[in-house]
C-alpha positions in Angstrom: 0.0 0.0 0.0 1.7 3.1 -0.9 2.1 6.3 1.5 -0.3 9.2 1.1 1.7 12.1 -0.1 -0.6 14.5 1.8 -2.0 14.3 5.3 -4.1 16.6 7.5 -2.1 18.2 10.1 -4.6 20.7 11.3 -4.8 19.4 14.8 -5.2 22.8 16.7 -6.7 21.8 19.9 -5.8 23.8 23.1 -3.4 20.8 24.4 -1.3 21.2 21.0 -1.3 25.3 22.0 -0.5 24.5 26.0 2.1 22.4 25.7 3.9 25.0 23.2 3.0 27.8 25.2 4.5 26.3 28.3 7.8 25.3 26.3 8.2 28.3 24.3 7.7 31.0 27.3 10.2 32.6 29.2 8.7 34.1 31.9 9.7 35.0 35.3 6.9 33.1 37.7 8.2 30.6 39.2 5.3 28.4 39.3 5.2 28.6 35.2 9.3 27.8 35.4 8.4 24.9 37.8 6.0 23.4 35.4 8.2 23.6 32.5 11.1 21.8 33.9 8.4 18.7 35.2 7.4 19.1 31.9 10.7 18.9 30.5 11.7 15.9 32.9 8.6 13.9 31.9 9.1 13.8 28.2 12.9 12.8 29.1 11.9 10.1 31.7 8.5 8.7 30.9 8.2 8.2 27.6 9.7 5.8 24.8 12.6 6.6 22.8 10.4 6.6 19.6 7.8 8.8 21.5 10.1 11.7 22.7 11.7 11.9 19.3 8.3 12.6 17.4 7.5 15.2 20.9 10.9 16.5 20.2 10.5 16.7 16.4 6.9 18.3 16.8 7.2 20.6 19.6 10.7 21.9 19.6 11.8 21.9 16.2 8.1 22.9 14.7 7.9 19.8 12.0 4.4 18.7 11.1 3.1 14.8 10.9 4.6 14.6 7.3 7.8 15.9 7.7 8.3 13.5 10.7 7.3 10.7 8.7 9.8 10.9 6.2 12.6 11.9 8.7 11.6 8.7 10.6 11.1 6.0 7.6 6.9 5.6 9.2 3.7 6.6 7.9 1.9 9.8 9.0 -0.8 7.9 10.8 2.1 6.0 12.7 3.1 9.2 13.9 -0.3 10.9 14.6 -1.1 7.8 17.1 2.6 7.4 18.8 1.7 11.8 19.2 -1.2 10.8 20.7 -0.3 8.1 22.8 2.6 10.6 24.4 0.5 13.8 24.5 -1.7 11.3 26.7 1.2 10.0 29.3 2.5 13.5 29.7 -1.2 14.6 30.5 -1.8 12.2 32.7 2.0 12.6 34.9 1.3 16.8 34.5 -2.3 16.4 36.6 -0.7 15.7 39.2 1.5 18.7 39.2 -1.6 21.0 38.6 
């Protein structure tokens, strides 16, 4: 079966905007800092190899579902689902820091 060439990206639900708000910002609360470095430790610790590269991929260096695909050999859907699956475990460790 060959690979779509296009794929919708447009995901633009407020946990895609949070969790690039809270890694992009700067700011000089120290709650917000607190938060980013759990954050930041969570995607390091609790999450799979294959997971924190397509976080890493997604949130920190901007690329969208197709880009990652080809840069990881996988289909688009592969990525959407392993996105997913991480955007879920870091939700899920994050409530308790809320």
């Amino acid at each position: 079966m060959p690979i779509r060439e296009s794929y919708s990206d447009t995901y633009t639900g407020k946990a895609d905007e949070n969790i690039r708000r809270m890694l992009g910002e700067k700011s000089g609360d120290p709650r917000a800092e607190r938060l980013r470095r759990v954050l930041l430790k969570v995607i390091n610790n609790e999450l799979t190899p294959r997971q924190k590269e397509i976080i890493m991929l997604y949130y920190f260096k901007n690329r969208n579902t197709t880009e990652i695909s080809a840069a990881l050999g996988v289909t688009p859907q592969a990525v959407s689902a392993a996105r997913a699956r991480a955007r879920l475990r870091i939700f899920r460790i994050m409530q308790y820091y809320l």
